[in-house]
C-alpha positions as CSV (number, residue, x, y, z in Angstrom):
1,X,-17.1,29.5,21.9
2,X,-19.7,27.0,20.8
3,X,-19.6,27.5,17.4
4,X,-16.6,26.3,17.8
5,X,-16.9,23.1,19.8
6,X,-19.1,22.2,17.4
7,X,-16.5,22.3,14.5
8,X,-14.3,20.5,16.6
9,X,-17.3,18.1,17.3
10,X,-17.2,17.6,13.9
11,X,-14.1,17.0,13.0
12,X,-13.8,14.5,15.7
13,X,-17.0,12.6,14.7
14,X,-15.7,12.4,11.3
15,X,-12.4,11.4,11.7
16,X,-13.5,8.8,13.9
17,X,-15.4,7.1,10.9
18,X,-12.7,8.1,8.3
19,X,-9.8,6.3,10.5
20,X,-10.7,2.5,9.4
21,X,-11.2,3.7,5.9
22,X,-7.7,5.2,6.1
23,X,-5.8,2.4,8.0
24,X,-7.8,0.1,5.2
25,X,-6.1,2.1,2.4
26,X,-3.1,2.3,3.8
27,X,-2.7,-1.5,4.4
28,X,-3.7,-2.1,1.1
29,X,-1.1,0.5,-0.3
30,X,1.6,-1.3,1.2
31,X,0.5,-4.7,0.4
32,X,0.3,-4.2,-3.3
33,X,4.2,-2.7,-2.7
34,X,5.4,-5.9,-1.3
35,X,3.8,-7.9,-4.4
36,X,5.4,-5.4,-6.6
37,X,8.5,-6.2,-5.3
38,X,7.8,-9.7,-5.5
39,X,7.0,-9.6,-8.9
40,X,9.8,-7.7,-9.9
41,X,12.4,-9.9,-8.1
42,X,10.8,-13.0,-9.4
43,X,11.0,-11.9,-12.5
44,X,14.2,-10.8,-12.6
45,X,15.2,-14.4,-11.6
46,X,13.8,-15.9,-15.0
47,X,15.4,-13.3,-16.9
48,X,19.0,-14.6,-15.2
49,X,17.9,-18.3,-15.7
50,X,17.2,-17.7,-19.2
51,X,20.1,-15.6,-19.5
52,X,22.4,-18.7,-18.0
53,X,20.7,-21.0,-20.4
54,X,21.4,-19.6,-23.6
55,X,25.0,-19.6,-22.7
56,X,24.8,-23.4,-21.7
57,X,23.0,-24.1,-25.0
């Protein structure tokens, strides 16, 4: 029984300190998805700018 309160004890302790780190990469994961799709969307814009352009000249 107490060797296993201490794994539990553990476990706890270190999850506790991994959570921020996990959150952290997790917000940053979904961040550099938004620019992604930023990116892309921007530069599929140009491509149907240019596109309209070289019909026009």
């Amino acid at each position: 029984m107490n060797t296993a309160m201490n794994y539990l004890t553990v476990l706890f302790v270190f999850l506790l300190l991994a959570a921020p780190s996990l959150y952290g990469a997790a917000h940053d994961r979904r961040i550099d998805r938004q620019l992604r799709q930023a990116w892309q969307e921007q530069e599929a814009e140009l491509l149907a700018r240019r596109a309209a352009f070289t019909k026009v000249a």
